[in-house]
Every structure is written in C-alpha cells, then in structure tokens.
C-alpha positions in Angstrom: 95.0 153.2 -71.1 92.9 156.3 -72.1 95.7 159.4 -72.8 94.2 162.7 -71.9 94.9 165.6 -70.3 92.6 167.0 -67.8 91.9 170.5 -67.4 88.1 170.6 -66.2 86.2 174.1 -64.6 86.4 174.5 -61.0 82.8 174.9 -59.9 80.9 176.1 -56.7 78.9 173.6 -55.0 75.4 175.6 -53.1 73.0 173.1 -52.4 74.3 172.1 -49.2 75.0 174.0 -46.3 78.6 173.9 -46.5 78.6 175.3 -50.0 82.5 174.4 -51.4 84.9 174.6 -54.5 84.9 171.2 -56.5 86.0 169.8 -59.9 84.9 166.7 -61.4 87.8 164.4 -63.3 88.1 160.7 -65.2 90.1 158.2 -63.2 91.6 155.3 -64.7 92.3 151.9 -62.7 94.0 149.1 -64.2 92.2 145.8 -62.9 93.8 142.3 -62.5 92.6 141.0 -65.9 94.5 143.4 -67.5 91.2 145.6 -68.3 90.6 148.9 -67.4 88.0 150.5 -65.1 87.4 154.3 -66.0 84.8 156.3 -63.3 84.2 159.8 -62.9 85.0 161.2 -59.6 84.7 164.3 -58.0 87.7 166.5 -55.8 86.4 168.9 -53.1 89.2 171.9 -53.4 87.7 173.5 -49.9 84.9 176.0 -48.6 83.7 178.9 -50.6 82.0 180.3 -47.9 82.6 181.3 -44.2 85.4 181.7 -42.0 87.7 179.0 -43.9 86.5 179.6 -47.6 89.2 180.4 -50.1 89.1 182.1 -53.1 87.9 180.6 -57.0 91.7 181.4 -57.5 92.9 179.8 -54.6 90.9 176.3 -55.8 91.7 176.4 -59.3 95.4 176.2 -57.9 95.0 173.5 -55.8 93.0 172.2 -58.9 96.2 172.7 -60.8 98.6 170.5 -58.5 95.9 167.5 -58.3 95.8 167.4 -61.8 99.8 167.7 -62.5 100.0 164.6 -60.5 97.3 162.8 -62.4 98.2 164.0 -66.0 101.9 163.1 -65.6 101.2 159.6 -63.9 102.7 156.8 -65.8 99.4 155.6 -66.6 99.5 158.5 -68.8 102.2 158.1 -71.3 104.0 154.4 -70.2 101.5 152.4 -69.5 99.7 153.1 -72.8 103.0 152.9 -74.8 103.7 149.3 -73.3 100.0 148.5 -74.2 100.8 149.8 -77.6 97.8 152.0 -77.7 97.4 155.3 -79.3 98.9 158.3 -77.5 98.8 161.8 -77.9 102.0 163.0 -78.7 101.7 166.2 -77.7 99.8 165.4 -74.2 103.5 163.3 -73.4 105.5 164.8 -70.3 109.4 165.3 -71.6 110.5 164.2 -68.2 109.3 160.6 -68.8 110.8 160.4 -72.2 114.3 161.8 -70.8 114.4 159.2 -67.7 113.4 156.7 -70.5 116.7 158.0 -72.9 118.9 158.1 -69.7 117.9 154.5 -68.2 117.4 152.4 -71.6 120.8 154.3 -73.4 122.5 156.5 -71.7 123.4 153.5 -68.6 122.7 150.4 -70.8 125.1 147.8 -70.9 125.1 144.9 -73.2 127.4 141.9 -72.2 129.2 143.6 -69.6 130.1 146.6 -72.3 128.1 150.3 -72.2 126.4 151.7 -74.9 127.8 155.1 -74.2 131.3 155.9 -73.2 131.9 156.7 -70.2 132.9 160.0 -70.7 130.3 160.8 -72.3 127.5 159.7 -70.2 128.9 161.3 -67.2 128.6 164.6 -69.5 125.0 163.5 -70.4 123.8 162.9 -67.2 125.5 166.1 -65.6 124.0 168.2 -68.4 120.2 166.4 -67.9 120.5 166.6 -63.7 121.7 170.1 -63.5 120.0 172.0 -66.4 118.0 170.0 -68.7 115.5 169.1 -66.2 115.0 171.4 -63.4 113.9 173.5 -67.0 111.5 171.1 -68.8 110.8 167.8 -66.7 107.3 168.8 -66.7 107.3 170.4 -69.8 104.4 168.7 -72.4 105.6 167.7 -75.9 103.6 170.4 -77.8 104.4 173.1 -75.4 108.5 173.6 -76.8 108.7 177.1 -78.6 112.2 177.2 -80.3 112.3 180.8 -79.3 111.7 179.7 -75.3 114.4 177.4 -75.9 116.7 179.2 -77.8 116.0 182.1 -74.9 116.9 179.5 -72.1 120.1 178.0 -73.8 121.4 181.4 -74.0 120.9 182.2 -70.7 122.0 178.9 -68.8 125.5 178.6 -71.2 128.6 180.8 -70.7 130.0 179.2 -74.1 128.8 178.0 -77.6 129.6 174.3 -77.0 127.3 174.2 -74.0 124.9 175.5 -76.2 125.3 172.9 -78.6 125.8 170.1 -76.1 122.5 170.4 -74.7 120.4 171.2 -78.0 121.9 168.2 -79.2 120.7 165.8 -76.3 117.2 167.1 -75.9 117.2 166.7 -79.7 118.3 163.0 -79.3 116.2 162.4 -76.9 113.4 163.1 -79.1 115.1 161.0 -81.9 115.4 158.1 -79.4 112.2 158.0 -79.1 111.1 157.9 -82.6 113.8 155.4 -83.1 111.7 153.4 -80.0 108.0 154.3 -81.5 107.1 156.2 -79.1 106.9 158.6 -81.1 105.6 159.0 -84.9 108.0 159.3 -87.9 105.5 162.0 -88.6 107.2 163.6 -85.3 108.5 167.5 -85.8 111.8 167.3 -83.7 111.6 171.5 -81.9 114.9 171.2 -81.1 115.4 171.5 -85.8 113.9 174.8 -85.3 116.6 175.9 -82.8 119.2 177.9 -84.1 122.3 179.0 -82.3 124.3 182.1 -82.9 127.8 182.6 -84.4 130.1 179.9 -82.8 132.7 181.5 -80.4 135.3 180.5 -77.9 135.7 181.1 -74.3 139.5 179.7 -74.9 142.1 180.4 -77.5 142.7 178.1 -79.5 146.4 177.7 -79.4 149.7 175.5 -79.5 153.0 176.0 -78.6 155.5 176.8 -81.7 158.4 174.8 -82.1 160.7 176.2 -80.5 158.3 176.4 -77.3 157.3 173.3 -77.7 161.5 171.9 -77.3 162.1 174.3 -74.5 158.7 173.1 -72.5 160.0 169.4 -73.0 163.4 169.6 -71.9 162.3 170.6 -69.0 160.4 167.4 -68.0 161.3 163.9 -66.8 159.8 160.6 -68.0 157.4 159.3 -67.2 155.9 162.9 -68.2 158.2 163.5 -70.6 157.1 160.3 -72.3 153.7 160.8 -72.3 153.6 163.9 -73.6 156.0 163.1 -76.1 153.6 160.3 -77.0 150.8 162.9 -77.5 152.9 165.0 -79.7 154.5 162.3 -81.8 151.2 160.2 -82.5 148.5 162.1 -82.0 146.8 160.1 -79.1 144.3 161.4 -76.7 146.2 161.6 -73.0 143.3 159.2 -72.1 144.3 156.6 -74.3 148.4 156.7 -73.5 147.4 156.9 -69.7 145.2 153.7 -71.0 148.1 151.4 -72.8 148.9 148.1 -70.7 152.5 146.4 -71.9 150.5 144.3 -74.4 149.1 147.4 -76.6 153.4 148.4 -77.2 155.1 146.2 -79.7 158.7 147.4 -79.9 159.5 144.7 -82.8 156.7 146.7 -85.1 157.6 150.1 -83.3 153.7 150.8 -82.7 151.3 151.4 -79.8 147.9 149.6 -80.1 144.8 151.9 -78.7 142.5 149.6 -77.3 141.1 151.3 -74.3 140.9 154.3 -72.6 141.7 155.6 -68.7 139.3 158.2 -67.9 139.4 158.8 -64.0 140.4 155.6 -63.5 137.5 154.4 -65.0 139.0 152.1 -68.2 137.0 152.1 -71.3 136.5 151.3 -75.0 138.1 154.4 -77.2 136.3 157.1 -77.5 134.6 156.2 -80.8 135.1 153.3 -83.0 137.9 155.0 -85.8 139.7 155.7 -82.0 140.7 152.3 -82.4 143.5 152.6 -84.3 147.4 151.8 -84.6 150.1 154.1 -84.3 153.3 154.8 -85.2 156.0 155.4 -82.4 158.9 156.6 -84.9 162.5 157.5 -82.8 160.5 156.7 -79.3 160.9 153.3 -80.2 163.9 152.8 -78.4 162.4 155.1 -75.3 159.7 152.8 -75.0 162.6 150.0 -75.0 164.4 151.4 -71.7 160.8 152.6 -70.1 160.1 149.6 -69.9 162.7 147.3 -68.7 162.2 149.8 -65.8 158.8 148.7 -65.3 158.5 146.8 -61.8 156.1 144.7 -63.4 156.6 142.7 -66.6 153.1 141.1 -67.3 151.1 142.2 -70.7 148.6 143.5 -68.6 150.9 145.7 -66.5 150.0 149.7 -67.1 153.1 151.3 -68.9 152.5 154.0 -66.8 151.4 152.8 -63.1 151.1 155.3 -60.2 154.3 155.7 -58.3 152.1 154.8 -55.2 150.0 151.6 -56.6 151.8 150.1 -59.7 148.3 148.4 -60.1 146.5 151.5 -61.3 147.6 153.6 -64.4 148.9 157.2 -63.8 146.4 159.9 -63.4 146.3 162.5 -66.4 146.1 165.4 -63.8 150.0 165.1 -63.1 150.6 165.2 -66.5 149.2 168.4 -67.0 150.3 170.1 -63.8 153.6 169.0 -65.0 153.2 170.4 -68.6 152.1 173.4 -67.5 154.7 173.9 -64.4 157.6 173.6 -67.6 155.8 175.6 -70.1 155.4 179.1 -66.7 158.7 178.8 -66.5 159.5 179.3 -69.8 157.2 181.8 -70.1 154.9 180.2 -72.6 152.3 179.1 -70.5 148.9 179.9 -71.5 145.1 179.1 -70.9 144.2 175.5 -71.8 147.8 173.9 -72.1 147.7 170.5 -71.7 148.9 167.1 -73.3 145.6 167.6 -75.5 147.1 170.9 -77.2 150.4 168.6 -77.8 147.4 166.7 -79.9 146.3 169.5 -81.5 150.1 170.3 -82.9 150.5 166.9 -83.9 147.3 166.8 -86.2 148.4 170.8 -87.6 152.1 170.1 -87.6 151.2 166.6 -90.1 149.3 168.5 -92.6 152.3 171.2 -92.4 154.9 168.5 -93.7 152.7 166.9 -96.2 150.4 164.5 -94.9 146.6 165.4 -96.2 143.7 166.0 -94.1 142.2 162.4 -94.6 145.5 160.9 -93.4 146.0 163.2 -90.1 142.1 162.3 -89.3 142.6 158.8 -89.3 145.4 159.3 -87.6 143.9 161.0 -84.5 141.0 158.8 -84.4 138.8 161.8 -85.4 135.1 160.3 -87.0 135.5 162.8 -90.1 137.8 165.3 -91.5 135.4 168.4 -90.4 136.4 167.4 -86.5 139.9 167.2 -87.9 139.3 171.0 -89.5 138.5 172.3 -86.2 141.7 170.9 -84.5 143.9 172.4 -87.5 145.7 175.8 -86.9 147.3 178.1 -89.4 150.2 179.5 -87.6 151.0 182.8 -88.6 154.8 181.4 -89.3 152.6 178.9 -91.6 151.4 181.6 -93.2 154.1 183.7 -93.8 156.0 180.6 -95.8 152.6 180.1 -97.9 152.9 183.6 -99.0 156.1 183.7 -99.4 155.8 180.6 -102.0 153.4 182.6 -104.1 155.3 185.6 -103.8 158.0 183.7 -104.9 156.4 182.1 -107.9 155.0 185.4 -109.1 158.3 187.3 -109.0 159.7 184.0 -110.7 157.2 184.4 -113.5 158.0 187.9 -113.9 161.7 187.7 -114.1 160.7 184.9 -117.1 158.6 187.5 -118.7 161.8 190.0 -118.6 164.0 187.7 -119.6 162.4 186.8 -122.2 161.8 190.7 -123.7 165.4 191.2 -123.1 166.3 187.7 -124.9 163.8 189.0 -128.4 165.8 192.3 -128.6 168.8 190.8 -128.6 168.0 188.4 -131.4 166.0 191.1 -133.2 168.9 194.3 -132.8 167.8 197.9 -133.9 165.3 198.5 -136.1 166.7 197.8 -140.2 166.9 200.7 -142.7 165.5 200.4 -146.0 168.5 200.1 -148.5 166.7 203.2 -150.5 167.0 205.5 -147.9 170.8 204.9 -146.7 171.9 205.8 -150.6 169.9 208.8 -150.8 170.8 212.3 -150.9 169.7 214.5 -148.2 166.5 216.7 -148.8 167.2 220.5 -148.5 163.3 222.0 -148.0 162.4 224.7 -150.2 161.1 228.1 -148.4 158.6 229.5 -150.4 
C-alpha cells in the first residue's frame, strides 16, 4: 500500500448549474491478487451557491472529517507494515501503534502464562483507556512536541508517579515498536525529550517506630496478626503471603517459598522475576506450625490463609489492612497510607539498621536493583540521632587521647631543668648609674 497523507485544496466547481464545494483525493483498493488498484476520485462537500450553499469554511471541515477517516484507515499504516513496504514514520497515527502494544503485549499470553503481570496490565490499560488516548489516539507520529506533552502530563496528574507512569508507557510504546520494525532504529523516541519536574509525594513516606509497631500488633488476632507479622519479618509483598498455598511453607527448613501472587483474586507469577525468592521465617516457625494444624484443609494446594466464608479462595488483602489500620487509630498511630506494605517498608529499613547491606535487604524484598531498595529505605530520626551520636562519640574519644596524651609528656618531662651555672651563682645587684 501507498502511505500518504491527504490534505488536498477544497475547490469551487462553476460550470454547471448547481455550482458546489469539491476536493479531489487518491483511493487505494486492495484487489483479490493481492495487487493494488489506486484511482483518483472526487468528494462533493455541498452547494456554494443558493439557498443550501455553505461556506468555503464549512467544506474544508467536512473535507477534514472525510479525510481523518481515510488517512487513519488501516490501509494506511497496517496493511503496508504487514506488506513490509516503506512507510512514513511520521504520517503513522499513535492510536494504531498503542492498540497494537496493548493487544500483541500488554494481553499476550504464551502457554497459558501473560507476558505482563497482571497488576500491571490492569494499570496499563487503565492509564491508556482513561488518559492516554482520549489525548493522542489520533495524534500523528511527527506531530508530539515534548513541551505539549510535558504541558498535558502536568495537567492530567495530581502526583509525580502518574507523571512518570504514563511518560513511561507512551515511551514503550514507541520502543515496542522499534523493537517490532515498525519503526526505524533511526527513530527519535519524543517521549526522551520529556522532562518532568522535581519528584514529590502526595503521601508521607512513613513507618511505624518500634514501639508503635509492638503496640499496633498486640492488638490483632491471627490470621491478621500472622500476616502482617509475615510482612514485617520477611519482607514479602501482602500480595505474595495472601498468595502462599501449604506447599510454598516448609516448617522442616523454617522458610516460605514465593511462587505466586493473589492480586484480587486473580493468582499470578511474582511481580518480577528476583520476586521469586526464598525467605526466612525466623521465631514464626513455630506460629506457622499451630496455624496450620488449624487449617480445615490439609492438601499442598490448600491457601494458608482461605476466606472464613469459602476456604477455596485465599483471604482478601483489604481485611488486612482495615484491620491494621483499626489497631494502629486506636493507638493513636494511625496515619495516611498504613498498610501491610509500610510493615515492608520497615522490614527493608529496619535490615540495613542491624547490619545487613543494601544488596542483601534488595534481594531480600524481591526489589530488581538496589535504587528501588533506596527509595523504600527511611532514616529515622532515632537512626539518626545514634549515627551522630557514634561520631560524636569517636571525636570526643580522640580528644580525650590527645589530652591524655599532653598530660602523660609532662609528666615524664617535669619542670623545665636549670643550668648547673646558674643555681651556683651569686645574685647580680644592677649598678645605677
């Protein structure tokens, strides 16, 4: 197929008695050989004269709808991809190439498994449906201005990591389809040309100390307590203890095995592929231990956690959280975004507090590299004050050496020595003159 965009003059037909607006255009028809037929044909817009006429304006709009119809048909952009045939990269509508991305990735399974999590492509497809494009569906390649962009991402996001969520898919859309050939290596992503202001938060980021954190948990009852216990100890996404079947627990090795996830009942693959990991229970060995012998069900594949209703399906991560927050209100502790995931949060600070490194507490949480673990770290102010106390300490150490040691080199030295010649002499009356 023939890619072009058609923008021809609307012009005023007089020769006949009903004199009318027209345009002429190229129309492509694909023939059962596999050929294609290309004729010029000509589209009567309406009267420019008499009762009915409209304006030269008034055509040259209608002009404009014909033609976004015909421009953005697939015999544009798709048809002439599949035939492998030179396109013009920036004539391609970004609508095509995102219901491409979303159908060919985003929903794609291979044996039975998704390419995406799904998680993640409920985000994607939310984010493409309700903002991506209503904005730039019919948007041409080489029409994105990184300024227009940058303009509409501050306007459409209340928060920095909306921002970023949607520059980062329109950008891999574009990279998906280099990676496919639709597009050339030669490509200039417009989305690299976007940048977004000074990151900020809509929410705190904050955990509980350790005192809060004991009060909050003494006031739950498994299997809350458990589960949030579980986040705190290991590190664990609530998705992923929500997600463990009897099999994934061996009490003999005292570890959990994370091999899937529960998000809204829908069960998974971990998040990434370092999610899959093993983890240490420590002293909630034995917990685990009486937890289950009060399972009603004993089979590997039995949830650790069912629903008290339906011991078939694994326990929603919403009654976790209400329960979570209830204990922490009441102790007065409560704040904006507590959940089991700030009991994560502590787990991967509170490990680098007692020596682990930042390597080992990534690995740990499942994180795919140690700058995702620095963003989860939080220097308590308590941390703090014990940091600076240790340097304090060593400097006043140091100086306390230093006086020591001065005092130590007078002692050995004593008071200054008298020449022999001067002890013996007589004293020296001065003469007045």
């Amino acid at each position: 197929m023939k890619q072009r965009v058609q923008h021809p003059k609307v012009q005023e037909c007089r020769r006949v008695a009903n004199a009318y607006w027209f345009f002429r255009y190229w129309h492509d028809e694909m023939l059962p050989d596999g050929t294609v037929k290309t004729t010029r044909k000509r589209h009567i817009c309406g009267p420019s004269r008499g009762p009915d006429a409209i304006t030269k304006k008034q055509a040259e709009a209608i002009r404009d709808k014909f033609l976004a119809d015909l421009n953005a048909a697939p015999t544009r952009c798709e048809a002439a991809v599949k035939a492998q045939e030179p396109v013009e990269v920036g004539a391609i509508i970004f609508g095509r190439l995102a219901r491409l991305w979303r159908t060919d990735f985003v929903e794609r399974e291979i044996g039975g498994r998704p390419l995406v999590a799904t998680s993640t492509r409920a985000k994607y497809i939310s984010h493409l449906e309700k903002h991506i494009l209503p904005r730039w569906k019919d948007t041409r390649l080489a029409e994105f201005r990184a300024k227009e962009i940058r303009d509409w991402l501050q306007s459409t996001c209340q928060s920095w990591y909306a921002m970023d969520d949607l520059r980062n898919i329109i950008s891999g859309i574009f990279t998906k389809a280099q990676e496919w050939e639709i597009l050339p290596e030669t490509f200039a992503n417009p989305m690299s040309r976007v940048k977004l202001p000074r990151k900020w938060k809509v929410r705190p980021e904050k955990i509980l100390d350790e005192d809060q954190t004991a009060r909050v948990l003494a006031r739950l009852e498994d299997p809350h307590l458990l589960i949030n216990e579980t986040c705190l100890s290991t590190g664990t996404r609530i998705s992923e203890v929500t997600g463990l079947m009897i099999k994934h627990v061996d009490l003999e090795r005292g570890c959990i095995h994370i091999e899937q996830r529960n998000w809204h009942q829908d069960i998974d693959v971990p998040k990434t592929e370092k999610s899959r990991r093993t983890l240490a229970l420590g002293n909630l060995v034995e917990r685990y231990r009486q937890w289950i012998a009060r399972l009603p069900r004993k089979h590997p594949d039995a949830w650790v956690f069912p629903q008290p209703t339906d011991p078939l399906k694994p326990t929603w991560d919403s009654g976790v959280r209400m329960a979570l927050k209830k204990a922490a209100a009441a102790e007065g502790c409560d704040f904006e975004g507590l959940g089991p995931h700030s009991l994560r949060r502590a787990n991967i600070t509170w490990r680098q507090e007692v020596g682990g490194s930042s390597i080992e507490a990534s690995k740990i949480a499942g994180h795919a590299n140690t700058k995702i673990t620095e963003e989860y770290t939080i220097v308590q102010l308590k941390r703090q004050e014990e940091l600076t106390l240790r340097i304090q300490q060593k400097l006043a150490e140091a100086a306390g050496k230093k006086t020591e040691k001065a005092a130590e080199l007078t002692s050995v030295r004593g008071a200054p020595e008298v020449p022999p010649s001067l002890a013996d002499a007589e004293p020296v009356t001065p003469v007045l003159q």
